[in-house]
C-alpha distance (Angstrom), angle and dihedral (degrees) to the residues before:
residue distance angle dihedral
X1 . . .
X2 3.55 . .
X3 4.05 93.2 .
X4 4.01 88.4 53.0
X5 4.17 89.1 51.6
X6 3.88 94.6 47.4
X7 3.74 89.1 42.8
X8 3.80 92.2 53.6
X9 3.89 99.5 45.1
X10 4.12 83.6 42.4
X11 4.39 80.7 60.2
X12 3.64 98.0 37.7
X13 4.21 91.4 49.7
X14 3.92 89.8 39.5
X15 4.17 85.3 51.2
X16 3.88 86.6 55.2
X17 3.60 101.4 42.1
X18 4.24 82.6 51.8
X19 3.08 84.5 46.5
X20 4.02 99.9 58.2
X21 3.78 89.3 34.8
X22 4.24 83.0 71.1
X23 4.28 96.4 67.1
X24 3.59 148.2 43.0
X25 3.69 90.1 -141.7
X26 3.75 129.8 86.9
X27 3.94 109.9 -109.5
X28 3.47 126.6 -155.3
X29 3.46 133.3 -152.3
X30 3.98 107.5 -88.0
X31 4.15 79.1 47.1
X32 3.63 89.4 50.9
X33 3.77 97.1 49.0
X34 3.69 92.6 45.1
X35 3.89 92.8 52.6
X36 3.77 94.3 42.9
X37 3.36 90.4 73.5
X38 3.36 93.7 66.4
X39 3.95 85.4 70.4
X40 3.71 87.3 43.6
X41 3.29 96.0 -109.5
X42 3.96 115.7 134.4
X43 4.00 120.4 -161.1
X44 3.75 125.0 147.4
X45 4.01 118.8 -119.9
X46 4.12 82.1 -100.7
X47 4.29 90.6 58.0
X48 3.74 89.5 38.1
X49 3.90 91.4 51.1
X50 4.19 80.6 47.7
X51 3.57 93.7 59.3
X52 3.43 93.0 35.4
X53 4.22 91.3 67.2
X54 3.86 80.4 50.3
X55 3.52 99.5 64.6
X56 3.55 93.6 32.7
X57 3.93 81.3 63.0
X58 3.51 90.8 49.0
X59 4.05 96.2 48.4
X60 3.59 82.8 -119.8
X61 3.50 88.3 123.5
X62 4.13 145.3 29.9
X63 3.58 121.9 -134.4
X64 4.03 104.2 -144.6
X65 3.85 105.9 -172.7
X66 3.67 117.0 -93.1
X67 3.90 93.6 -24.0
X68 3.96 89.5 73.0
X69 3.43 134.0 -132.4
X70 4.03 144.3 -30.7
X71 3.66 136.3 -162.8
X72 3.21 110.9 -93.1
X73 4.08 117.2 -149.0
X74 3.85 90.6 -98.1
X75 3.44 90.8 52.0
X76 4.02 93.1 52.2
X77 3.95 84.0 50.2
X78 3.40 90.8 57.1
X79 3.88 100.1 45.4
X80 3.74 89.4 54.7
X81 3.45 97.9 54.4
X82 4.15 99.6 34.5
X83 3.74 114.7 92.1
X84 3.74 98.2 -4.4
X85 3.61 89.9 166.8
X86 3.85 86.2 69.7
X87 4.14 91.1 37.6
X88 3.35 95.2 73.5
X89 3.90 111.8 134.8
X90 3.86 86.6 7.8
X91 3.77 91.2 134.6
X92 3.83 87.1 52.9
X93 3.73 97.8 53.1
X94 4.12 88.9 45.0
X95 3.59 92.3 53.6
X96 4.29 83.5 48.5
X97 3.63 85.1 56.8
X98 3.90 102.6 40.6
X99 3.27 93.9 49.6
X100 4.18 89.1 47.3
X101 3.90 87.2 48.8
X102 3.88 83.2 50.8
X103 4.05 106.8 113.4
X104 3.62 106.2 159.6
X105 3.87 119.5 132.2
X106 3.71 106.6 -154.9
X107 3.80 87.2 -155.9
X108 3.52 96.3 51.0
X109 3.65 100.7 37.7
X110 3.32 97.1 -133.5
X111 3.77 141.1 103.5
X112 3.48 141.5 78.7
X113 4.17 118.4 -64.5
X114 3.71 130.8 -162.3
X115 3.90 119.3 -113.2
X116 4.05 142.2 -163.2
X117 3.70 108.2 -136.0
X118 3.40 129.5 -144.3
X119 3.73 135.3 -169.9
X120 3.51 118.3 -160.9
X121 3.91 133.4 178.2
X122 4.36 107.9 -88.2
X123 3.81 81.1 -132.6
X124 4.25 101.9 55.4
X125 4.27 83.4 35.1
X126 3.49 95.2 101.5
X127 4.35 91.1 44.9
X128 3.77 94.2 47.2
X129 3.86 92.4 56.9
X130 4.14 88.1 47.9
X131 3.86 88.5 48.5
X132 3.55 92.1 45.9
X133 3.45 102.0 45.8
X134 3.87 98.5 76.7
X135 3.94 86.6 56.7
X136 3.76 93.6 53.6
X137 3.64 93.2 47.6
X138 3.55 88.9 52.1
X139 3.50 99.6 62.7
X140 3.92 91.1 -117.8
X141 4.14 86.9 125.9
X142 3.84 135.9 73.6
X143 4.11 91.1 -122.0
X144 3.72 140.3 -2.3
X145 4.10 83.3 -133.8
X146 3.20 115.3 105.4
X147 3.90 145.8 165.1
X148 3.85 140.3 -150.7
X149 3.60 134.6 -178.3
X150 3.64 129.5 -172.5
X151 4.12 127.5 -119.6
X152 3.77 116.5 -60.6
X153 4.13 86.8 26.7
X154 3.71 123.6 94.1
X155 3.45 134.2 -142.0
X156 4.19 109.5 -157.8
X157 4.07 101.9 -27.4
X158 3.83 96.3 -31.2
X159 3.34 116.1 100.5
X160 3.92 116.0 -157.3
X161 3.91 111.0 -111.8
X162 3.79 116.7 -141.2
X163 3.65 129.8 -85.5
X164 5.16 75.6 31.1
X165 3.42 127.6 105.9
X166 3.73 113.2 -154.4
X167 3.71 128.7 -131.2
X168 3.80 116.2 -172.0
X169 4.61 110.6 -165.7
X170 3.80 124.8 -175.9
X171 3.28 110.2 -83.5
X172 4.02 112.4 -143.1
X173 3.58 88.1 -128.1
X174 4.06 79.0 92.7
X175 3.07 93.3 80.3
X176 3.94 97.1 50.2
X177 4.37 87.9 52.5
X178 3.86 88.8 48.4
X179 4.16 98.4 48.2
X180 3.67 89.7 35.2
X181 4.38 90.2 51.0
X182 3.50 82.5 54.0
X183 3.66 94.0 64.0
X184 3.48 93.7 -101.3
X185 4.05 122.8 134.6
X186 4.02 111.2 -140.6
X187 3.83 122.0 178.4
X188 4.10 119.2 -145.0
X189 3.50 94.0 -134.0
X190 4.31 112.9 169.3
X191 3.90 133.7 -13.2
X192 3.65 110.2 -144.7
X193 3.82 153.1 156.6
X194 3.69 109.7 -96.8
X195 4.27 122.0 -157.1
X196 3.38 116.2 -130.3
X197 3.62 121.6 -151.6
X198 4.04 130.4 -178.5
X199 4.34 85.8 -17.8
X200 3.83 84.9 -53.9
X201 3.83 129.4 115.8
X202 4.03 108.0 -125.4
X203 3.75 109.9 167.3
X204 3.34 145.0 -19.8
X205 4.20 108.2 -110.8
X206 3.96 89.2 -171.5
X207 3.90 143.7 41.3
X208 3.58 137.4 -173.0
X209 4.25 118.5 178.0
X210 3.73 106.8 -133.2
X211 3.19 88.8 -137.3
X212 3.33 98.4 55.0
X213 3.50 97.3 65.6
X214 3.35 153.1 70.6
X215 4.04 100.3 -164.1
X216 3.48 122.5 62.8
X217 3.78 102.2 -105.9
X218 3.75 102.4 -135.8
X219 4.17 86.4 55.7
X220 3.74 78.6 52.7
X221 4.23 101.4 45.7
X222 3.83 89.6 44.3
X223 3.87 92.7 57.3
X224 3.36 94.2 42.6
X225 3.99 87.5 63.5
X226 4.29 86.2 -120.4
X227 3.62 94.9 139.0
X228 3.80 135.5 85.4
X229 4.18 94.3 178.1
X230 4.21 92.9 144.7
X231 3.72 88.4 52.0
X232 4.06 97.3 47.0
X233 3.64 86.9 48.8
X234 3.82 90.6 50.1
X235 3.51 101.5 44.6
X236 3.77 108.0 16.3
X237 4.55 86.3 -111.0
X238 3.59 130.2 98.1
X239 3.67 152.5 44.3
X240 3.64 128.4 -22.8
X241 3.56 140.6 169.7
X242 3.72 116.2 -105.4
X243 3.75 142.4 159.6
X244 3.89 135.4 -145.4
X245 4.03 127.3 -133.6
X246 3.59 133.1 -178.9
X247 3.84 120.5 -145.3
X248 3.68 125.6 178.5
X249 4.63 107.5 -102.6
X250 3.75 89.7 -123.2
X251 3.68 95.0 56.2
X252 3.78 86.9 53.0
X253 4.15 102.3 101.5
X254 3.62 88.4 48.4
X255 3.81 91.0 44.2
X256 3.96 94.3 57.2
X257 4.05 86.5 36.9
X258 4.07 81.4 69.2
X259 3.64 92.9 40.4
X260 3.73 97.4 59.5
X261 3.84 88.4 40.8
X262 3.92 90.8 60.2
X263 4.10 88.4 40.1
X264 3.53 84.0 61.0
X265 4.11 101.4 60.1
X266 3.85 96.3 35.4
X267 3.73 103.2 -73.4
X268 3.55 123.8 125.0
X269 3.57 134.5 130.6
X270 3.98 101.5 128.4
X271 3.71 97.1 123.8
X272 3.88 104.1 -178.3
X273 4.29 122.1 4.7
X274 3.57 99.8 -160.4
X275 3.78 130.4 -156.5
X276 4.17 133.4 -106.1
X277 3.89 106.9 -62.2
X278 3.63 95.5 -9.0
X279 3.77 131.0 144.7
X280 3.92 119.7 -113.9
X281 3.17 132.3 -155.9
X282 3.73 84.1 -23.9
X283 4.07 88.1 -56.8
X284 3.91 108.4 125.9
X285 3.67 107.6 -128.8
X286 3.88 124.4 -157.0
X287 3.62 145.4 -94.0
X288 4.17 109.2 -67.7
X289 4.02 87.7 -3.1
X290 3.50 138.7 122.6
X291 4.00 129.2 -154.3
X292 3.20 125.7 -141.2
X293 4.44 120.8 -170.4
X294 3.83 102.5 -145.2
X295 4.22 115.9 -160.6
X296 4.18 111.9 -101.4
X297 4.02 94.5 -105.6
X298 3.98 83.8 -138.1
X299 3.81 102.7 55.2
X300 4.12 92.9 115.6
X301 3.82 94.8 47.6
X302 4.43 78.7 45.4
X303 3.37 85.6 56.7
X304 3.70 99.4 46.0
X305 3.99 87.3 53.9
X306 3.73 91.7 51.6
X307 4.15 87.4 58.1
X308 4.33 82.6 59.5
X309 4.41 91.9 -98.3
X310 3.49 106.6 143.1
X311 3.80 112.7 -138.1
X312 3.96 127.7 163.7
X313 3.62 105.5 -144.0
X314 4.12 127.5 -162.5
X315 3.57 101.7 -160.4
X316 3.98 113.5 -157.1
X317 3.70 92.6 23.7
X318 4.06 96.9 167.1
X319 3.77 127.8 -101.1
X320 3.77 141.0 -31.4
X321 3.99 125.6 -171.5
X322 3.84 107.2 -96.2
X323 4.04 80.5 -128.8
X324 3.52 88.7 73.7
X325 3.98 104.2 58.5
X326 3.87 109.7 93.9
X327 4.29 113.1 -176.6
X328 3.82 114.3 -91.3
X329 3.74 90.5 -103.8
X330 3.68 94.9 58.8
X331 3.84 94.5 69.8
């Protein structure tokens, strides 16, 4: 009797914490209750107040005044590795809903944009951005644009722990809400580290199914020590973090339409735009499709952790104003 009750208020907290993991914004907890059925998960505003105290005690979650609460990072920590039986494809249904939360207008220059965060130590701040530089001038990044925000701020739905300094990077996940706003379906299919030979992309050396997964697979590749991002961006060879998409071959004009629209205000990261049926980077791509290898939004913090920096990272962390990028250089 006592297993059943802990297991149900273990679901009920683990719907909430999902449930704060999917905005920027700080919910309350008539917002919370109305979204949590969604998940199927009914609670009154009284139950989800409950729970609420309980991941409060937890540091799950941050109480923000009257706005509500956020996730804090301990509470992301614990969503990702809770119930990963039922996480599976997780990262492919958040990069469904970043890129439908996506609203930027590349003409307009306005909109909100999905971001990577990144929290690193105040005192290695200032030798992260040096490290990182060299990949971000070498293209090996989605954008330039970046954002940080200092502890007790947040940048998408991380707030920035004490003692942290947050830097938010363009997560390629861009270019999924931009294609996809211009009525264009595009399937997440692999995250994976890419070789880079002579500048050029050649294959991809690993693969991990979005939706086989319940960890984003860059946070996964840059633990793993499976990149070499400072040395590609030195010498124009080694490994970088990449991702694979699938578009349908006649929505290609339009597709590449939208990519030189993004080129145009700072945003890049479409490595390779491939051609009906064709193979690439070695990755066999389907009947009356195209691939497309998009840039791993984190390969400057990837770099910084290959030079021994320790950074957490929260990759696909929602969406920032495109007001509030500045260029790398400007920091």
């Amino acid at each position: 009797m006592t297993s059943t009750a802990i297991s149900d208020t273990e679901r009920k907290v683990m719907a909430i914490l999902k449930v704060l993991s999917e905005t920027s914004e700080p919910l309350g907890s008539i917002t919370i209750s109305r979204e949590l059925k969604r998940h199927g998960v009914f609670l009154s505003e009284r139950a989800v107040r409950y729970h609420l105290r309980i991941t409060d005690e937890r540091g799950f979650t941050q109480a923000l005044g009257r706005g509500g609460r956020m996730l804090t990072t301990h509470g992301f920590e614990e969503l990702k590795m809770a119930l990963v039986p039922e996480q599976v494809g997780f990262i492919y249904e958040k990069l469904e809903l970043l890129a439908f939360n996506t609203t930027f207008d590349p003409q307009k220059r306005t909109g909100q944009i999905p971001i990577n965060t990144s929290l690193i130590n105040k005192d290695d701040f200032t030798r992260a951005q040096a490290v990182m530089r060299d990949a971000f001038k070498a293209g090996l990044c989605v954008s330039q644009l970046v954002a940080i925000a200092a502890e007790g701020e947040k940048l998408g739905s991380v707030i920035v722990p004490n003692g942290k300094m947050g830097l938010a990077t363009v997560c390629s996940a861009v270019i999924n809400g931009v294609i996809l706003k211009a009525g264009v379906p595009i399937d997440s299919k692999f995250g994976g580290v890419l070789e880079i030979r002579n500048s050029e992309p050649k294959r991809f050396i690993a693969l991990i199914s979005y939706m086989g997964t319940s960890l984003d697979p860059s946070e996964q590749y840059i633990r793993a020590n499976m990149t070499s991002v400072g040395e590609a961006a030195r010498t124009g060879n080694g490994k970088i973090l990449a991702n694979f998409r699938e578009i349908p071959a006649p929505a290609r004009a339009l597709v590449h339409e939208k990519i030189v629209q993004l080129k145009e205000v700072g945003i890049g990261g479409v490595s390779v735009l491939g051609n009906n049926g064709e193979r690439v980077c070695q990755v066999a791509v389907g009947l009356n499709r195209v691939g497309m290898v998009l840039l791993g939004g984190l390969n400057p913090v990837a770099a910084a952790v290959e030079a021994e920096i320790e950074i957490e990272n929260i990759a696909e962390s929602g969406v920032v104003d495109f007001q509030q990028l500045v260029r790398i250089e400007q920091l």
